[in-house]
ZATOR-528358 format. One record per atom (N, C-alpha, C): residue in one letter; atom name; x, z, y; residue number from 1. Coordinates in steps of 0.05 Angstrom, whole numbers. Atoms other than C-alpha are relative to their C-alpha. Example, Ala and Ser with C-alpha at 12.3 -4.5 7.8 and 13.67 -1.06 7.14 Angstrom:
REM residues 2
   dodo   kolza       xx       zz       yy   bator
      A       N       18        0      -24       1
      A      CA      246      156      -90       1
      A       C       18        0       24       1
      S       N      -16       -1      -24       2
      S      CA      273      143      -21       2
      S       C      -15       14       22       2
REM end
This chain:
REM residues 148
   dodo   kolza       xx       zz       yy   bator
      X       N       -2       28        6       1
      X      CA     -397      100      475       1
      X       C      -27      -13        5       1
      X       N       28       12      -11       2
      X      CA     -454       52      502       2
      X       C       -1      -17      -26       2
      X       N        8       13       30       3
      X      CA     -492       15      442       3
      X       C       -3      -22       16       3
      X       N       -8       26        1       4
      X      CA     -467      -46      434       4
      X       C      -20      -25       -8       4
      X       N       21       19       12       5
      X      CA     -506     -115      416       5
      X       C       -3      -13      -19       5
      X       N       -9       12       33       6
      X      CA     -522     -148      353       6
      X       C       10      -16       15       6
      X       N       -4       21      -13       7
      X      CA     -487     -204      347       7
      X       C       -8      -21      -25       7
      X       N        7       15       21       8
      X      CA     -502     -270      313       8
      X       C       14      -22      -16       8
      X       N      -24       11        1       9
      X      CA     -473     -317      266       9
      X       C      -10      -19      -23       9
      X       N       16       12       13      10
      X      CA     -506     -376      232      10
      X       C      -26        7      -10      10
      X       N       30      -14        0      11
      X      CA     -569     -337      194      11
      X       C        3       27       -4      11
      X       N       11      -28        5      12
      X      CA     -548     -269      203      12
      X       C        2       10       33      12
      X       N        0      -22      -22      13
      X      CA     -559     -219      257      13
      X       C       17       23       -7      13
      X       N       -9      -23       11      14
      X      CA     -513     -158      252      14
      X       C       13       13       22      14
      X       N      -20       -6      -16      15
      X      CA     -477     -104      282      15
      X       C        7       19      -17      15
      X       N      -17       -8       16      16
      X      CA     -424      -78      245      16
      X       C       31       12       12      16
      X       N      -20      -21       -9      17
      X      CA     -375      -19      263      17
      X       C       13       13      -23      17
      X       N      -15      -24       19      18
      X      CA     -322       18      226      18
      X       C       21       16       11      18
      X       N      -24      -24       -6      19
      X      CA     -280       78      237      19
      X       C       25       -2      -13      19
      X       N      -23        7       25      20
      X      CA     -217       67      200      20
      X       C       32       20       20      20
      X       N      -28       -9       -7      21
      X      CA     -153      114      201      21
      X       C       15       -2      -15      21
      X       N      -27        4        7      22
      X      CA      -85      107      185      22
      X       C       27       22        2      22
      X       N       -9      -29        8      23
      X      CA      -40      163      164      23
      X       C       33      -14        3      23
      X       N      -20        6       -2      24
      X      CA       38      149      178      24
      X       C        6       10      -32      24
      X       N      -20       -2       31      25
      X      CA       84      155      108      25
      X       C       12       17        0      25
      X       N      -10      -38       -3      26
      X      CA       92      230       95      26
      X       C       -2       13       10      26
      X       N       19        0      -35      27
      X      CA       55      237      154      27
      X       C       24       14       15      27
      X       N      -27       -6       -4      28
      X      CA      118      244      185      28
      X       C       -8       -9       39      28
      X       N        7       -1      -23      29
      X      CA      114      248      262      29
      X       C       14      -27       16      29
      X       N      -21       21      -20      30
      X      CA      138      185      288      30
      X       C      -18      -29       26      30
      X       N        6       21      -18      31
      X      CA       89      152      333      31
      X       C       -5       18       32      31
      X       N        1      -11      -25      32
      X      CA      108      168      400      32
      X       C      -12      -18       25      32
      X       N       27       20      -20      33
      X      CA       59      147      461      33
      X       C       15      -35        0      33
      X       N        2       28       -6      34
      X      CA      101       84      476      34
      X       C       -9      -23      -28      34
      X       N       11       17       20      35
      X      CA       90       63      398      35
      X       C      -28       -5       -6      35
      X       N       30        0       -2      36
      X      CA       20       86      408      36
      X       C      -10      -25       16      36
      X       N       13       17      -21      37
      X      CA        8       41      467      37
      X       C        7      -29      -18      37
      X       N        3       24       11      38
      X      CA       41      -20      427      38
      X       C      -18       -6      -20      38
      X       N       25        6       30      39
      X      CA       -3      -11      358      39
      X       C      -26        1        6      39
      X       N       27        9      -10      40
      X      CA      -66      -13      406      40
      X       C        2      -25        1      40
      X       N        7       33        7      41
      X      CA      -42      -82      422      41
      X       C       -4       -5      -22      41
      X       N       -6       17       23      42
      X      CA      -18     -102      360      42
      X       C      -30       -2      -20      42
      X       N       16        8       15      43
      X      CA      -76      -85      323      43
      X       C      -33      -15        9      43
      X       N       34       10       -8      44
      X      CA     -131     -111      375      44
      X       C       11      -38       -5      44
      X       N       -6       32        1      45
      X      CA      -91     -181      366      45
      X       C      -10      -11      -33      45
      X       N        5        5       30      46
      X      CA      -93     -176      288      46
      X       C      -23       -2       -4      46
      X       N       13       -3       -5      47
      X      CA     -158     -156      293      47
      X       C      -18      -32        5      47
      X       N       -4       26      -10      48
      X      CA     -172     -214      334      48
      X       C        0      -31      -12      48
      X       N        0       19       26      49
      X      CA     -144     -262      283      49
      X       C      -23       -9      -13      49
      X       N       23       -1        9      50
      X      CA     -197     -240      234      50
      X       C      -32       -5       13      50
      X       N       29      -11      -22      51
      X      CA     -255     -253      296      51
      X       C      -11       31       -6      51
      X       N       14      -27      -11      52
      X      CA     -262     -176      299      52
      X       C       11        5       30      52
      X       N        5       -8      -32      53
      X      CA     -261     -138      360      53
      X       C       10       39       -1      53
      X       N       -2      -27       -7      54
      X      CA     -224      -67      372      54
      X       C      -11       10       21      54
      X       N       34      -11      -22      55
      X      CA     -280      -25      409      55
      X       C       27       17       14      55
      X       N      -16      -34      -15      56
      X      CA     -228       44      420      56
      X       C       21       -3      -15      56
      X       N      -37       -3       14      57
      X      CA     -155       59      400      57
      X       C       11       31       11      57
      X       N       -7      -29      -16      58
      X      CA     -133      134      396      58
      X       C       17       12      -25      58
      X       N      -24      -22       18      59
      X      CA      -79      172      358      59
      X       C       18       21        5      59
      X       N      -24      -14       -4      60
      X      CA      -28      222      350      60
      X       C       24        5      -14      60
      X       N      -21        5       -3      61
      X      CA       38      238      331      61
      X       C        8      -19      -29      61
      X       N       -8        4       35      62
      X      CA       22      228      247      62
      X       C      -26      -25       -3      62
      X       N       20       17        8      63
      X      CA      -39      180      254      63
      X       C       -9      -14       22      63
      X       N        8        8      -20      64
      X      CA      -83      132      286      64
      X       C      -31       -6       -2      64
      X       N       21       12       17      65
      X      CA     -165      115      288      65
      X       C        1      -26       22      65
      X       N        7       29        0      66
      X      CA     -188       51      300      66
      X       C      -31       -8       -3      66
      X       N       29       11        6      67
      X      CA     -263       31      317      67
      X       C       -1      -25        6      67
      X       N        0       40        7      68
      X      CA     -272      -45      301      68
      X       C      -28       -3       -7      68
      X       N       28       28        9      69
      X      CA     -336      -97      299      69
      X       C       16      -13      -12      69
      X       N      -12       28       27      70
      X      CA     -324     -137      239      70
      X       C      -27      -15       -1      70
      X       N       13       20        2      71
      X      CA     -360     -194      221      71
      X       C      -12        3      -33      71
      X       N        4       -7       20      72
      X      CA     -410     -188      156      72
      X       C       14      -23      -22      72
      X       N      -21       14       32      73
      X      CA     -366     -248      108      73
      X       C       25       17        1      73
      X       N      -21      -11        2      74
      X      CA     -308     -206      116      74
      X       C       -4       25      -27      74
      X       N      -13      -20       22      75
      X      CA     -272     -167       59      75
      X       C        8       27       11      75
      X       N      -12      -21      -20      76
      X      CA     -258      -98       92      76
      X       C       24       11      -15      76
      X       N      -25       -4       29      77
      X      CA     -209      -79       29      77
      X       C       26      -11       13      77
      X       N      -22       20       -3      78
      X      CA     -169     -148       53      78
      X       C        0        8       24      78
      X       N       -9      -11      -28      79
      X      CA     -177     -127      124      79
      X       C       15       20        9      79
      X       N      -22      -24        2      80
      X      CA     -148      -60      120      80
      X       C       32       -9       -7      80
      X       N      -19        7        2      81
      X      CA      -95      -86       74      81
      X       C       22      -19       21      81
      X       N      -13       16      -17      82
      X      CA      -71     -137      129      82
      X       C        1       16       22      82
      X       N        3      -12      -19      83
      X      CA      -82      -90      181      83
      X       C       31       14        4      83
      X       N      -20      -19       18      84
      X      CA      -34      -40      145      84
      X       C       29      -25        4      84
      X       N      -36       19       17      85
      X      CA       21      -94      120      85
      X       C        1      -19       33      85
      X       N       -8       21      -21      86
      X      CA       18     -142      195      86
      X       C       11       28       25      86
      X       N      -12      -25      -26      87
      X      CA       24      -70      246      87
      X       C       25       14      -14      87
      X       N      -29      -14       11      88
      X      CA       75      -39      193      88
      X       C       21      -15        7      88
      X       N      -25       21       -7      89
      X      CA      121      -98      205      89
      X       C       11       -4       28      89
      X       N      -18        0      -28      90
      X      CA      118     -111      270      90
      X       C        6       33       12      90
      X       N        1      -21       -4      91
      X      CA      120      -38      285      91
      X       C       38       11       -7      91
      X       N      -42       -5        6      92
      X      CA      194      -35      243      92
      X       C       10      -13        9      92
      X       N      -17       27      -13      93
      X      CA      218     -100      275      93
      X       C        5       16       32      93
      X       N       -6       -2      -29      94
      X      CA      201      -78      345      94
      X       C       13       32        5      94
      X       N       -7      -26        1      95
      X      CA      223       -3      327      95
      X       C       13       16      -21      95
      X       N      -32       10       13      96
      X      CA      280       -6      286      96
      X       C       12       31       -1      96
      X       N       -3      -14       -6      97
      X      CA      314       48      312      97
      X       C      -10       26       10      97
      X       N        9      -36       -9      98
      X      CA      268      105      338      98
      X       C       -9        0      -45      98
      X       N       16       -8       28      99
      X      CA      240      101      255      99
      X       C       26        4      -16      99
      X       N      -16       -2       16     100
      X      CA      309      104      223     100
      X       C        2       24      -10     100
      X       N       -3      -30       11     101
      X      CA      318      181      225     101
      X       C      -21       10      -25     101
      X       N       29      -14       12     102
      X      CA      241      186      195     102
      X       C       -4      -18      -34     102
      X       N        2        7       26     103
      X      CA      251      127      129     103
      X       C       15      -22       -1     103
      X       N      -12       23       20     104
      X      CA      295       99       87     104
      X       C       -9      -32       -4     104
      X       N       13       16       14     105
      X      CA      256       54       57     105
      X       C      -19      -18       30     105
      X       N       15       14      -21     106
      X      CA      214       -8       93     106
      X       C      -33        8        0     106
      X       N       25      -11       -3     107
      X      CA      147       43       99     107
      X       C       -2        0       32     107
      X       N        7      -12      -32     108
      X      CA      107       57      160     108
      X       C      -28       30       -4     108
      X       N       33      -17        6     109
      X      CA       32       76      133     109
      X       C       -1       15      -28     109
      X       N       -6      -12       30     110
      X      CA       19      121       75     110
      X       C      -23      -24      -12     110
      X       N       12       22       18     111
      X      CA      -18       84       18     111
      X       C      -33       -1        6     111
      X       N       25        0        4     112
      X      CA      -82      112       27     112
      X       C      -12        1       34     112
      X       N        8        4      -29     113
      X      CA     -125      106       90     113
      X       C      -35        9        0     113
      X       N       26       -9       -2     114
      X      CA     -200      123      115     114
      X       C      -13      -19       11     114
      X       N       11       19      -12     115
      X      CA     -252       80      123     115
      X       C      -35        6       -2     115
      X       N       29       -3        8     116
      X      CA     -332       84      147     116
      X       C      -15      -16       25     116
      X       N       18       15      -13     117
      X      CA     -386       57      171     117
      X       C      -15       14       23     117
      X       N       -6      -14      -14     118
      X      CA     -406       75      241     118
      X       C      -37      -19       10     118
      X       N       24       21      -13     119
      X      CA     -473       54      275     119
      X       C      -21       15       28     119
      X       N       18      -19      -19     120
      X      CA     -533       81      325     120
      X       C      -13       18       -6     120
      X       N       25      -35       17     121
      X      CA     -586      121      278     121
      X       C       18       13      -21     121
      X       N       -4      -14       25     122
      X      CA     -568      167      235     122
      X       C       -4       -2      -32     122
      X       N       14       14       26     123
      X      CA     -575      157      159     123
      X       C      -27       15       -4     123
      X       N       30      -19        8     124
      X      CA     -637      211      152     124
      X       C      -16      -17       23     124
      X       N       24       22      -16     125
      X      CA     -665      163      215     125
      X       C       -4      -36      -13     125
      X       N        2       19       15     126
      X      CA     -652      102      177     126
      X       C      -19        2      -19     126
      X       N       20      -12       27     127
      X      CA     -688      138      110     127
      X       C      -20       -8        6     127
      X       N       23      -11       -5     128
      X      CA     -743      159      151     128
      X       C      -11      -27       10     128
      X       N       14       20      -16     129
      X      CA     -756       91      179     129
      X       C      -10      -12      -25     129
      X       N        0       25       19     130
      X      CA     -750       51      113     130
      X       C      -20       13      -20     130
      X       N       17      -17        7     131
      X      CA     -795      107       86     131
      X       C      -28       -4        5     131
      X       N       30        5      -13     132
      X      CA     -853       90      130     132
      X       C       -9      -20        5     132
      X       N       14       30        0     133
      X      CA     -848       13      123     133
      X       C      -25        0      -30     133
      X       N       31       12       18     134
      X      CA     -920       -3       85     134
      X       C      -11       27       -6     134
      X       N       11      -14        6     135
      X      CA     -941       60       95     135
      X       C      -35       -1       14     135
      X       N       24        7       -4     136
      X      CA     -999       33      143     136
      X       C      -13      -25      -21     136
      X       N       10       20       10     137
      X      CA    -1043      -19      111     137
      X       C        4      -16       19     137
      X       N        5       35      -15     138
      X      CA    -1034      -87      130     138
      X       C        6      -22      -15     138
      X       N       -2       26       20     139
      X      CA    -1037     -151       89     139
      X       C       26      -10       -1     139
      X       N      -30       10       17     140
      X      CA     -984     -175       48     140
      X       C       23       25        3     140
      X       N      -22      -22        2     141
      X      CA     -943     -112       52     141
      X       C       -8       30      -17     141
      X       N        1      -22       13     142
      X      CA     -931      -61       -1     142
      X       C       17       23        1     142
      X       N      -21      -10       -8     143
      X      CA     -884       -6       -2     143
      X       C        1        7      -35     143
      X       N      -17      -11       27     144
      X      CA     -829        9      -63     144
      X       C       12       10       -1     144
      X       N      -22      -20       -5     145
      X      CA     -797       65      -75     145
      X       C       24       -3      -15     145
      X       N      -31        9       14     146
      X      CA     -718       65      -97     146
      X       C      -11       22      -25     146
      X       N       -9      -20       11     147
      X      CA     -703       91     -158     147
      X       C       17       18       -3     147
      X       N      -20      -19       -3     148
      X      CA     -655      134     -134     148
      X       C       -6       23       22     148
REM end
């Protein structure tokens, strides 16, 4: 993957990536490539909505991941949730019939899902950087350590 650019957005600068997967309901095998290929659309449109941006789209038969630029006012909680509840729908609308054998019930995703933060340095290169701000002298800058 080529590193992408901040981007900007009134007074912030950011670049903001997440990994996020989605587990089918009982993890029950039911996404077959052609539903694969639609829930890449569907969710780069939803997506979309929210001004994010689906980077990659890759799954198999019981799951799917999903790397997304989000925007830093965004709720990622409420994003997931809509993510979840707008591709489950259209997903049973447009596929009706291949999901009947696999649930009763109007499920697609299981409840719980995965979600992380994805970036260029590492967190021990992050540390190590924020570690060595004010470690030279130079006016007006001190350095404070966390309490943690």
């Amino acid at each position: 993957m080529e590193t992408q650019p901040n981007k900007s957005r009134s007074n912030a600068v950011y670049s903001l990536k997440l990994h996020i997967v989605f587990v089918t309901k009982y993890r029950r095998k039911t996404l077959a490539p052609d539903l694969l290929e639609y829930l890449q659309g569907a969710f780069g449109e939803i997506l979309a909505e929210w001004r994010c941006t689906l980077l990659e789209f890759g799954g198999e038969a019981d799951h799917v991941h999903l790397l997304a630029e989000i925007h830093p006012a965004l709720n990622i909680s409420t994003l997931i949730n809509n993510l979840k509840t707008a591709s489950s729908r259209r997903v049973r609308n447009r596929f009706s019939e291949h999901l009947k054998p696999f649930y009763r019930e109007p499920y697609f995703w299981h409840r719980a899902y995965y979600v992380g933060s994805v970036g260029g340095a590492t967190l021990e290169t992050v540390r190590r950087y924020v570690e060595a701000q004010g470690t030279t002298e130079k006016a007006g800058r001190r350095k404070t350590k966390s309490p943690a």
